[in-house]
Structures are given as C-alpha cells and as structure tokens.
N, C-alpha and C positions, 0 to 999 in steps of 0.2 A: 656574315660569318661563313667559314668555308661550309661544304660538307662533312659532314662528321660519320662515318660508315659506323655503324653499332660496335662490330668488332674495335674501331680503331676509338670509338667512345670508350668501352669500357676498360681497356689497357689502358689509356690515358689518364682515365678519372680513379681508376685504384691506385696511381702511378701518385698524382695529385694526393689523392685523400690519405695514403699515409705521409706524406710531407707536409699537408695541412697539420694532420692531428701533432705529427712530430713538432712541428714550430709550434702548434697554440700552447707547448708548456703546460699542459694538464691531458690526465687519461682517464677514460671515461669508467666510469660504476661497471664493473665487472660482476655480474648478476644477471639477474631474470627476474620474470615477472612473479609474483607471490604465488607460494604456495612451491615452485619448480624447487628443484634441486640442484643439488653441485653437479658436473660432468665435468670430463678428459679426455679430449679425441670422439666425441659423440657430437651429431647434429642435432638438434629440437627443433621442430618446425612448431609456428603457431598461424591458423588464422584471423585476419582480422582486415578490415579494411580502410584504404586510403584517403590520406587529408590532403597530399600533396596539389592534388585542386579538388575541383568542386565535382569531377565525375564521379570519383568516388567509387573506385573500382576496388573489387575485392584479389587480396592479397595474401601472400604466407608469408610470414617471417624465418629466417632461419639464424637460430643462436648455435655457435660454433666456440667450443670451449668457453662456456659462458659468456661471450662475446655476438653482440651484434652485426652477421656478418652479411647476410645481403639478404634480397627484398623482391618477391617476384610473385607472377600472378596467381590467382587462385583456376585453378580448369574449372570449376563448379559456379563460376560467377559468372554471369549473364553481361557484365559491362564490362567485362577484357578479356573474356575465353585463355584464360591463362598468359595471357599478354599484357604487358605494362609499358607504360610509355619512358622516354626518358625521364621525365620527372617522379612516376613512382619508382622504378628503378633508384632513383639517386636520393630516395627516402632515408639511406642509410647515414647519407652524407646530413640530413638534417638533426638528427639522433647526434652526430658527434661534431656539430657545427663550432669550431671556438666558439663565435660570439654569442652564442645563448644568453640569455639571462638568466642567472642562478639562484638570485636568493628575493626577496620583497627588497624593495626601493622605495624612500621616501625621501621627496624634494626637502633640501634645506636651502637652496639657492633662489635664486629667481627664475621664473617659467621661460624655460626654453636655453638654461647653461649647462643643463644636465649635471648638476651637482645635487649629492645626493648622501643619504645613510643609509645603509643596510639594516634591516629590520627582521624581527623573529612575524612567523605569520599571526601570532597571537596580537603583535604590537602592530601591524599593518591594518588587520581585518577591524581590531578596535580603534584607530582611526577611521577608517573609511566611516564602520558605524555611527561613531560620534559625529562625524560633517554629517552623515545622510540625514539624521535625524533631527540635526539644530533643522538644515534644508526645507525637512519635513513641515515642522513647527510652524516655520515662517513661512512658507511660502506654499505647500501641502507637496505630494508626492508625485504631482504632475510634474513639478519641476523639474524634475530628475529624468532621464533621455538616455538612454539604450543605443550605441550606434556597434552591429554585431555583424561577424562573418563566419562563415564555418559552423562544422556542425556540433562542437564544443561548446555554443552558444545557448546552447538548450536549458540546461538547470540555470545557468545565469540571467535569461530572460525571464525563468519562472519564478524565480525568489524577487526579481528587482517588481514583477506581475505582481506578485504576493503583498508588495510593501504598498502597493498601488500604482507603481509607475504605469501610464499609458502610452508614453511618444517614446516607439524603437522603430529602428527601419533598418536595412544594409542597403548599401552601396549596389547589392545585384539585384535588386529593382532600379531604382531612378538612375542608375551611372550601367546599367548594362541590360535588362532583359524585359523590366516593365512596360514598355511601348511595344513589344515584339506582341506580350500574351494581352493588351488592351486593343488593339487591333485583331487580332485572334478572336477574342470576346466578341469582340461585336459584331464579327462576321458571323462565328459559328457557334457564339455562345459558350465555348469552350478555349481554356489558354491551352498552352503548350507543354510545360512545365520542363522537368529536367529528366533524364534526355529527352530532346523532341523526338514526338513520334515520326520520324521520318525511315519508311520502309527502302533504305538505300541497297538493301538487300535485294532486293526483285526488283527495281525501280526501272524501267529503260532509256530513260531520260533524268540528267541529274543538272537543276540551274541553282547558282550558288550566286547570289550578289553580296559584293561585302564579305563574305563567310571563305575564310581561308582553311576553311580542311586539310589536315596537312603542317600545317604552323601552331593552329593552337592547340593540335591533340584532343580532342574529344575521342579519345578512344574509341568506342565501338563505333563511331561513325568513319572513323579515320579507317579502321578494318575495312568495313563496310566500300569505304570511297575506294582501296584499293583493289578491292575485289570487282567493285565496278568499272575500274581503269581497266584491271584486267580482261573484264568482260566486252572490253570495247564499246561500253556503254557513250554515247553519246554527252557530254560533258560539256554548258557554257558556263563562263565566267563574266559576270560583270565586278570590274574595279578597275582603278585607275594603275594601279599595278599590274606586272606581270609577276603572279604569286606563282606560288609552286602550284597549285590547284588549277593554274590557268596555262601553266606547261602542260597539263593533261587533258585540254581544253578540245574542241572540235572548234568550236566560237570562243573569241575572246572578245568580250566589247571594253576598250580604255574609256568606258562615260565620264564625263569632266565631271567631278567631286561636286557635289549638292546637285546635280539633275537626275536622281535613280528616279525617283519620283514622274520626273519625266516619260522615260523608258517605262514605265510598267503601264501609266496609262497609254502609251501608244500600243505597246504589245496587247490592254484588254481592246483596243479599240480594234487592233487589227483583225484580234482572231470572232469579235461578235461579226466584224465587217465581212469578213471573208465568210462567216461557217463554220467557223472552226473550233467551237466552243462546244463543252457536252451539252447539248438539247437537252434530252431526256433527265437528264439529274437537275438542270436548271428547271425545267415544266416542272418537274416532281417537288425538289425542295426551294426552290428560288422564291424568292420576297423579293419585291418590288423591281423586276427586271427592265421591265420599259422606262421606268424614271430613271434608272442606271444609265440604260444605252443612252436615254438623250442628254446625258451629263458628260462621257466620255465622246461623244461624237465628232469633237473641233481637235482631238489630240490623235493627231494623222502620226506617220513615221517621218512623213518629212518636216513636221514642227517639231518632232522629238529629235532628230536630225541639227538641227540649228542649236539644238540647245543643251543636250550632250554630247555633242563633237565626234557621233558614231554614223554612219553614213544609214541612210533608210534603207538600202539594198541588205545590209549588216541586217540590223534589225528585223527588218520581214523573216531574210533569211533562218535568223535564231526564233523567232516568236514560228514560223512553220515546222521546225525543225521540234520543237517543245508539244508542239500542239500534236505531230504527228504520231506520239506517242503517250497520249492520254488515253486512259486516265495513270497510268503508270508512268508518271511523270510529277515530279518535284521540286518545287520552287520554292528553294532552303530561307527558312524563315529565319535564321541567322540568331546569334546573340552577342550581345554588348552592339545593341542597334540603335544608339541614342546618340547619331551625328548630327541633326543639322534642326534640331526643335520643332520640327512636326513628326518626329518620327513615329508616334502611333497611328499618323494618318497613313504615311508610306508603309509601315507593316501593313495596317488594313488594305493598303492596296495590292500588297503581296496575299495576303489573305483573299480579297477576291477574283485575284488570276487565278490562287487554286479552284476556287468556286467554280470558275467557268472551265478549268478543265476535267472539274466532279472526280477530282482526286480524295476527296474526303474518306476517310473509311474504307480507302480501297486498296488493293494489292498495288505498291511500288510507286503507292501515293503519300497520304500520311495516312497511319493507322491509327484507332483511339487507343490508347494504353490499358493495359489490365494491370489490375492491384493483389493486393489481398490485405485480406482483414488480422490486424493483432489487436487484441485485447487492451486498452490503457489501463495504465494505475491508480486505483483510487485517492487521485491529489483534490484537494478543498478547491475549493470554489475561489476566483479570484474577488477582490472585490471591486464596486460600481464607483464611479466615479460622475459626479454631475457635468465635470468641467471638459469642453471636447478637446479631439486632437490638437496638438500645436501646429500639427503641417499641414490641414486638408485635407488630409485623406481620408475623413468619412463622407467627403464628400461637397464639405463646406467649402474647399475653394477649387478639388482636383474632381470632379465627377467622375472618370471612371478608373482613377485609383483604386488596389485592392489593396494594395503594402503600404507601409511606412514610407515617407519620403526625405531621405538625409537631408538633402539641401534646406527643404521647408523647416526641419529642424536647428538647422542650421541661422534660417532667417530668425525664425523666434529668436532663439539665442541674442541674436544681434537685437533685434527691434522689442522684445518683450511684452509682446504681442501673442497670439491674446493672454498669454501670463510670462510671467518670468519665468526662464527654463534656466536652471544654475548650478547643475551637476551632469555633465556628460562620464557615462561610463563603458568604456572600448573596448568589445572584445575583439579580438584577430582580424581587426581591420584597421590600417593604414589611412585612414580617411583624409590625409595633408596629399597623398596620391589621389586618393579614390574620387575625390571631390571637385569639382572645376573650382577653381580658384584659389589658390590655397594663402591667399591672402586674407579673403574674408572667413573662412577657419582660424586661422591665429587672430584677430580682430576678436569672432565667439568667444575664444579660448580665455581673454584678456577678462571676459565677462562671468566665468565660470567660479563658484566660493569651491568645486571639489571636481577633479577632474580624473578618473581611475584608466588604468590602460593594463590589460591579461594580454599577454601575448608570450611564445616564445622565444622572438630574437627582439631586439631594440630598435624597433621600429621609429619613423622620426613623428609619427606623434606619442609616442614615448616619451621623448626628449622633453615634451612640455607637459609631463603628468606631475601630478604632485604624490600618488603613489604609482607603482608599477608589481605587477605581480606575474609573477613566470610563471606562466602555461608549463606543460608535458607537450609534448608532440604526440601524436596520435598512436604511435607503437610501445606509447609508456602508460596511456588509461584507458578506461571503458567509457565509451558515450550511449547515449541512447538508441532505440534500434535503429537502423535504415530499413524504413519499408519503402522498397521501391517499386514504383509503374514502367511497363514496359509490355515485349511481346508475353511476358509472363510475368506477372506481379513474384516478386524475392522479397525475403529479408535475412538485410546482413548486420551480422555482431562484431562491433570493436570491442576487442578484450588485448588485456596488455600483453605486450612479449618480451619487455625488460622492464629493467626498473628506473628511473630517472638518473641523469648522472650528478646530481647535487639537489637542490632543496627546489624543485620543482615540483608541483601538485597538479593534479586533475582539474577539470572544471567545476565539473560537479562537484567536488570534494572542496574547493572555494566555494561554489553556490551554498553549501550545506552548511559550511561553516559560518560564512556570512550571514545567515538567515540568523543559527542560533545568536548573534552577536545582536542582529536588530530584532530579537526578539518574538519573531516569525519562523521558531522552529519548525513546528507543524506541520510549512507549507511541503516541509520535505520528510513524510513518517516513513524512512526505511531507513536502514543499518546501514546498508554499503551499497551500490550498484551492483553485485550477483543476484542481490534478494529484491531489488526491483526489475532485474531483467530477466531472471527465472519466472519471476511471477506472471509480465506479458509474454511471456512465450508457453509455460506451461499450463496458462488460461486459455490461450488459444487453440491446444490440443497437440502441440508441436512438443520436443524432446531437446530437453536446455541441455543434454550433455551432448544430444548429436548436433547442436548448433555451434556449441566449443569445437566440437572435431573438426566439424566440414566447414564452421565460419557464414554455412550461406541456407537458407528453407526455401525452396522452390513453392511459386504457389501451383493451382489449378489454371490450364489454359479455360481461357475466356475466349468468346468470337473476337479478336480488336479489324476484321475488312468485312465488307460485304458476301467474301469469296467464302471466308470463314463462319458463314451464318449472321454476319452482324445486320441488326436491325437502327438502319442511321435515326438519330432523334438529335434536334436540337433544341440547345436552352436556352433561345433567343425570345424577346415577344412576340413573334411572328410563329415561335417556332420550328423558322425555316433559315436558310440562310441569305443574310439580309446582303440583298445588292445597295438596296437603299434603306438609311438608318433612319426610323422617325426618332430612336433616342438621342441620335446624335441634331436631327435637324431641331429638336425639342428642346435640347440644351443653347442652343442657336451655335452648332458647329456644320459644317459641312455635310451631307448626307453620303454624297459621294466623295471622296478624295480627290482635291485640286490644284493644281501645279501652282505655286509662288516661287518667285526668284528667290535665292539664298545670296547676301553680299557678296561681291567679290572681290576680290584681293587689290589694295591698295596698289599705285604704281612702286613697281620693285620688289615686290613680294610674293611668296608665294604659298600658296593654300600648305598648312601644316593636317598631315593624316598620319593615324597609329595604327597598330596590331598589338602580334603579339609572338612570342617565340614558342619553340616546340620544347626548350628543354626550361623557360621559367615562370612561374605562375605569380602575376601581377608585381610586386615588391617582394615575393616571400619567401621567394627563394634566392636570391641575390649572393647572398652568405655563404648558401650552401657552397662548401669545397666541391663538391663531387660537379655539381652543374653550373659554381663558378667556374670550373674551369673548360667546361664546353661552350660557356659565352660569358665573360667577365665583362664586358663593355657593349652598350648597341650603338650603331651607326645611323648615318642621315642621308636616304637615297635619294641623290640627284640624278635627274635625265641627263646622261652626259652632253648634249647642247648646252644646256643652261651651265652647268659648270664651267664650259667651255670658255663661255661669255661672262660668266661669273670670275675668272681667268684660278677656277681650283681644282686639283689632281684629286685623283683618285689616294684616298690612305691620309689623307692632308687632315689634319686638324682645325676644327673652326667653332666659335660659338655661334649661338643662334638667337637675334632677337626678335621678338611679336610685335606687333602693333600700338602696342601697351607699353611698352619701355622695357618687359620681363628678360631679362636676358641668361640664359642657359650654362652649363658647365660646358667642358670642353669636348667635341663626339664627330667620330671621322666621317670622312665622307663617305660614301659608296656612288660616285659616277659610275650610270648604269644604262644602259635605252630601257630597261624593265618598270619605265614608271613616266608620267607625262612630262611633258614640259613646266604644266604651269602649277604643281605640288612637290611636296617631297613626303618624305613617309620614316616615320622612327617605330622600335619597338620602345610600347611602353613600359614603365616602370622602374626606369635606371635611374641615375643622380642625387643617390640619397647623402644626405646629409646631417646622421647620425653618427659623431664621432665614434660611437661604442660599436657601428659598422665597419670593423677594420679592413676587415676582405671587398668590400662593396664600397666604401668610403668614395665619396664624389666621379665613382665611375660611371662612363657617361654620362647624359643629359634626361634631364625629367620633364618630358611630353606636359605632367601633369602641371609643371611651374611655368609650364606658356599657354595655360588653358585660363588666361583670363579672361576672355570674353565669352560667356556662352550664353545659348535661349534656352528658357523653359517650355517643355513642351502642354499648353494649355489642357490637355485633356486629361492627362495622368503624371504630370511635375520631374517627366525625364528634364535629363538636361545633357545640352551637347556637348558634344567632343570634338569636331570638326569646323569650325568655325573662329578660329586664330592664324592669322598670315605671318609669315617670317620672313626675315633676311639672316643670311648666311655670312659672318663675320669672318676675315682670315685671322689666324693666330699673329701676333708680334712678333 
C-alpha cells in the first residue's frame, strides 16, 4: 500500500465514508446515549475507551447534532497521550459500518449457507437456553467451551462460569502471546502482560526481532519508537523484511525465517565470550550461570552465520553495539510470537539475553508495571467441577500453560477426549482466521448439537452459527473497568456515547439476560451496569461522577526501576533469575534453549510469513468504510529476483498455493528487494468469505487458509504460523 500522509488519510476516508453510508441504503439512529438530550448545532463530547484493538486506548467521543461524528484521543490517558492511531480514529466508520448485523439470527439452513430467520431477542436467548440445558443434562456443562476476544467478553465468560462451563481460552494466548510470557516466566518468574513493560522512553539501545513497530500500531510504544528515532537512538532490526522499523534501523539483519533462535544464542554466546554481559546483576541474581555458559558455548557467530544467512562480522557487530549500552537496552519481547513451535524456548531465549544485559527493573530496560487496586463486586462463588480441562492446561498435558488453549479445545471437539465438548460459544473472535487450520475447525463444527456466535459484523464463523447475536461496538455500551499496569497503574471507564443504530444490545445485557433464561439469575445481582460500576469505584474511594467526566483515575506512582527505589525480587524457585531451569530440565525439557532445524521449503517454494497493517486489526475491521478504504486488499511481497524468475510484474495478480493443495483467492504482487529471496510475506487477515461481508467480500487472500500445517509448541500448546511454503500461480 502506498503511503497515506494523515492529512491526505482523513480527506479521503470522510470523502469515502459518506459515500459508503449513502450507498448502504439505510441511516443510522440519530441519538445518544441514555439519559443525553436533543441538541442543534452543539458538540457533546463523551469519554470512554477503545475496542478498535486490544491497546485499548482511552478516547472521547464527539456527538455533533445528535450525530456520531468523530473519535479522538483522550490527553488524560496514559496509552495515547491524546493520540489515536488510524484504526481508533476510524472507530466512527465502525459505528456506521453497512454490514453490521442488526437483529438475532437463527439458522434454518444447513451450517455454513448462511440461511437464516430473524428472531426477537426473547426467541433467540430461549433457544440458546433450551440447547444448553438438554447439553447439560446429557453430557454435564463441561461440554460447553467458550472461545472469546475482547473485552466485552467479561459477563459472558461469567454466566457461561456460573452454569459451570470450564474450557474458554482466546486466540491471544496460543495464536499470539502465550510463548512470549511462558518464556518470561521462567526466566524471571514474571510474564509480561499488556503493554509490555518496555521503557522505550529512556531506552539507548532498542533490538526489535519479528516486532514491526510502526505496522501494527501499539500505540504508546509506536510514540515511544518515534521519539527514539528521533533521539538517534541506536535501532537493530532482525526480520527477513525490510519493515518500516528497519528503515530506522542502524543494523538490519535479513535472518533466513526459522533461525532467530540461532542468532540469540550466538549473540548470549558472544557477549558472556567477550565480557560483555552485566557481572554484577548476574553474581547478585543469576541461578545456575556456569551450567548456562557450558550449554551456549558451541554457538559461535560464525555457526550462527551458516545458518541465518547474516554474516558474523553483522552479528558481532549488533550483539557489541546492544551490549554497549546496557543495561539501558531492550530486546523487544515481541507479540503474536508463536512462528515456528518452540517458540517459548526462543522467547526464553530472548528473556535470557535480557538477563545478561541486567535490563530487568531498570531505566530504558524493561520496568515492572505498577497497578492499582479497585474493589470487585460481590458475585457468588463459581461452582467446582470434578472433571479437568479439555485442553491441558492445568497442566495435564501443557506444563506451563497459564490460559485456555483454542486449538486443544478444538482437538477435544474432534476426538471427544477426555469428554465430549458439544457447544462452542464465540464471542468477537473469528477463530476460522485465528486458528491454524481452518479445516479442522469446520470438521469440530460438524461435531457441535449448538453453536452461538456475538459479534458485531458477520464474521465467517458466523456463517456456520446456528444462532447469531449482534454485539454493540464499544461506543454504544458500558463494559467492565480497565485497570491497567503500567509506569502508573489507571483505570479507564467505557460508558456509552450513542445508542445503537438498530436492535443491537450490549454484552453484558445478553450475559444478564441469558443467565435469567438458564436459570442462574443470581450469578449477576445488579440492575444495570452504572450500579455495578459505581459500586467498584466508589468502594475504592474514587468519584464515579469524575470517572464519567475524565473517563480515566490515575493511580499512586510505585518504584517500577531500580533508579526509582525498586527492590528486584523474583518469583522463580530459585528466586533468582534462572540461566538454568531445574523446572524445565524436571519436566524433561531443555534447561537451556537449543537450536533445531525448522523444515525447509520444498523445491519451488517458498517460506510463507505474515504481519500485520497499521490501519486493520486482525479480520475486524475489513468492513470498516473509513479503513476500507485506506487498504481494501493486501498484497504478497516478492524479492523482485524471484519474481523475475518467476517471470511476474509488479501489480500482477496471482493465486497462491501451500504444500497441502490450499489454494488462496486472488492478491497482487508487491516485487520488491525489501524481503529475501527465499519468502514472501502477506498482511494477515484478508479473504474473507462471508457473503453478508459485502465491502470486504473475497478481497485478497487469507494467510490463515494456507496455514495448514503447523507445530504445537510442547511447553505451553502455541502453535505456529510460519511454517507453510507456497508457490505463486499466474492468473488465466
């Protein structure tokens, strides 16, 4: 996609979005949120904050003549200092998206034709009841399975808790972040969680492997990265791309796709070889250094050399360059790092490069996050259940799993093991994307007596619900708090700032209802969402009507560096941070992290890698007018050599098939020198195939429909992403 200059983004996309709203043939609920008033020429601003992804930045609404008219940052918020990225920005476009879905859906077709009747919520929620309960009966409430995203997810988790379900997970553990913070753990006894605490602020040195800052927008780090571009801060990139992050690079290393893993052990190797490692933090909190060093000792620069296709003078070069500037130096633990199925080992291995530069807890290293404490509600007690997880994850087949694992859930489904699981119920997650294989999801699906899907647009595992239920968008209900961690523990409040534009409901306000429907009213004793969210904030000692105003409650700074008074502790069994894991060698895994090959690409093929774009978040904004039209379609980056030889242009149209026979929708080329020879690289999320996705309908190709072969990763049940080869078909 070209570049799109801000200014010339938002001409364009207002330009766009009233031509969308004018073709989709319906206008939206001219209103506000409850309780507001009429107005005429007046603005009403509201706070409340962002769904648009998962940072979750705080925002203000402004309604213009009763009309929802645009969407911008909150100054008072801690994760956008009054800055919003394209995609909250283009919140507004999601509010007046045509394709919503408006009213309850109920299949009367066969799964997966998307024929249907529209249904009153009273007649929808007493079906769902009636399936859960036969479910119940027969088979008890473990059957039933949770697969959830977003933070809307909340009361629906707690009533499905309440009825007894125990197998939920999302997709941002095993498909994105769980190997990041299980490698984390066992170094330092602590995960990471959201934001990472990464002091990119003070930082002197900033190494980013995989982690394209810049592309996927994490806001305040994206601030952050620019202010450190600006500062001339020292900048390497490893990926096989040349990303926008590695345009601001000092070092760029191209490592051939599955050897990071390589590279890290050579750079611990170099810098314990050389000196170059913090002594004094390692004497102080180091566990088992000596059994470390003689594990990394055979992983020189020049074997790493061979086998990441980066030259060892490269390498020294950046591993000196890094090390020069510890401990104020950061080695971005990245997220959605679940490419190549060991990847908990490879985070741990990033986790003990930090170690030995004793970045822990320090200024312009990683800091630990401060919180603050809000009051919970007094909800009942879940109840006990004899029968365990269906996925593993207490431990019975993933040891250091802390989340739910989709996939595992996914096998039960299929295999009916160790019980039959025969209700999946979806909130705001795409899982025919999210999931490697989306093969053996419709397979589960075939398996399922009740299948439910809450979302706001028509997502394609939609298409195979037997009910469907419309979400609100975030700028239309109240969810529960955000207390967030960070350099100062916040909490921010979503409250509404219009009203839905047709029979669209809250989450909560389905969680509530559905309870009373099976019978478990109780598990929710409050009237509406003001009188449970007054209640946790005015128990806390905070002012529920200055949280409406300002949207955000700043907590008490904590020490989060050493500079700031922090006294480091860790909650390892050592206590210390572990160079060598007796937990891990106890379980009979590796103690130290150790290089294995990863396959490689058949002849004629070439390694398939993804991302992610700046203006769309996974599948969910696709529809959106305003950020359809800043990227309607993604493209498939070829090294222009290879295309050369491959005899295809630039702009050319081609499909794409895997190794497996999956063969892709149609997605232009991008010949480029910004990416190796022997890969290519698409943004995920595109090729859906949802006919009730009318704006998005089979534009470009879906990364996730040629992810049929992937590894689980033994320690915590990630599973990969990078590990499918293609060939590039020309059009007829």
């Amino acid at each position: 996609m070209e570049h799109v200059s801000r200014r010339r983004f938002l001409k364009v996309s207002a330009a766009t979005f009233g031509g969308a709203v004018a073709a989709s043939g319906w206008s939206p609920l001219i209103g506000a949120a409850k309780g507001a008033q009429e107005y005429t020429g007046a603005v009403v601003t509201t706070p409340t904050f962002c769904e648009m992804c998962f940072w979750r930045c705080g925002g203000i609404a402004h309604i213009r003549d009763g009309k929802l008219w645009k969407f911008e940052g909150n100054p008072k918020d801690p994760q956008c200092h009054g800055r919003l990225c394209p995609r909250g920005t283009g919140a507004v476009g999601a509010y007046y998206d045509p394709d919503r879905l408006r009213q309850p859906l109920i299949r009367v077709g066969a799964r997966g034709k998307e024929e249907w009747k529209t249904a009153s919520w009273d007649e929808a929620l007493a079906y769902i009841a009636q399936r859960m309960g036969k479910i119940k009966a027969d088979h008890g409430a473990e059957s039933i399975a949770l697969f959830n995203h977003g933070f809307g997810q909340r009361f629906i988790q707690h009533v499905l808790k309440s009825y007894g379900v125990i197998n939920y997970a999302g997709p941002s553990y095993a498909q994105c972040r769980g190997a990041r913070d299980a490698g984390f753990q066992l170094t330092f006894g602590s995960g990471l969680g959201s934001p990472e605490p990464t002091d990119i602020e003070n930082t002197d040195c900033l190494v980013l492997i995989g982690s394209h800052l810049g592309e996927n927008m994490h806001n305040s780090q994206v601030q952050e990265f620019a202010k450190a571009v600006e500062r001339r801060v020292p900048v390497i990139v490893v990926d096989p791309r040349f990303s926008v992050a590695a345009s601001k690079a000092k070092y760029w290393l191209p490592v051939k796709p599955g050897t990071d893993l390589a590279l890290l052990l050579a750079w611990m190797n170099l810098l314990v070889s050389e000196g170059r490692y913090d002594k004094a933090f390692v004497e102080t909190y180091g566990h088992g250094f000596d059994k470390f060093v003689a594990e990394i000792k055979g992983y020189t620069p020049e074997w790493a050399a061979e086998r990441t296709g980066v030259s060892a003078d490269l390498i020294r070069a950046a591993a000196r360059e890094f090390a020069r500037h510890r401990p104020a130096t950061i080695i971005h633990p990245g997220r959605r790092v679940n490419w190549y199925g060991d990847d908990a080992q490879r985070s741990r291995a990033i986790a003990l490069l930090s170690g030995l530069l004793g970045n822990w807890g320090r200024k312009g290293g990683l800091f630990v996050s401060a919180g603050m404490k809000i009051a919970p509600y007094p909800l009942p007690a879940y109840p006990k259940s004899e029968k365990p997880k269906a996925d593993g994850s207490d431990g019975a087949q993933y040891p250091f799993a802390d989340e739910g694992i989709t996939t595992s859930i996914r096998d039960a489904t299929l295999s009916g093991k160790p019980y039959p699981i025969k209700s999946w119920f979806v909130y705001s997650t795409n899982i025919l994307q999210a999931l490697p294989d989306p093969r053996e999801t419709l397979k589960a699906i075939d398996k399922l007596d009740l299948l439910v899907v809450c979302e706001t647009i028509p997502s394609e595992i939609a298409g195979y619900a037997d009910v469907v239920l419309p979400d609100t968008t975030f700028l239309e209900r109240h969810d529960d708090l955000l207390v967030g961690f960070g350099r100062v523990g916040w909490t921010s409040l979503r409250q509404p700032v219009i009203a839905p534009p047709h029979d669209q409901k809250p989450a909560w306000w389905i969680a509530k209802q559905l309870a009373e429907k099976l019978g478990i009213g109780a598990c929710m004793p409050f009237k509406d969402m003001e009188e449970y969210l007054s209640y946790r904030v005015e128990k806390s000692g905070y002012s529920w009507e200055t949280l409406k105003k300002d949207g955000v409650i700043m907590g008490k700074p904590h020490p989060i560096t050493v500079e700031t008074g922090l006294d480091l502790t860790f909650d390892t069994p050592s206590g210390k941070v572990e160079f060598w894991s007796e937990r891990l060698a106890q379980a009979g895994f590796d103690p130290v992290p150790k290089y294995t090959e990863h396959p490689l690409a058949p002849a004629g093929y070439l390694r398939l890698i993804t991302g992610r774009a700046p203006v769309h978040t996974f599948t969910r904004t696709q529809s959106n007018p305003l950020l359809r039209d800043a990227m309607s379609e993604n493209e498939i980056w070829v090294n222009s050599a290879t295309a050369a030889r491959l005899g295809l242009k630039n702009r050319e149209y081609v499909t794409l098939k895997n190794q497996d026979g999956a063969v892709s929708n149609r997605i232009r080329v991008k010949a480029t020198q910004r990416i190796r020879e022997d890969c290519v690289y698409m943004v995920y999320g595109f090729g859906l195939n949802n006919k009730m996705l009318k704006g998005a309908y089979l534009r470009g190709a879906s990364a996730a429909g040629l992810n049929t072969r992937y590894a689980t990763d033994p320690l915590m049940g990630s599973t990969s992403i990078h590990g499918n080869f293609v060939t590039l078909v020309k059009e007829a």
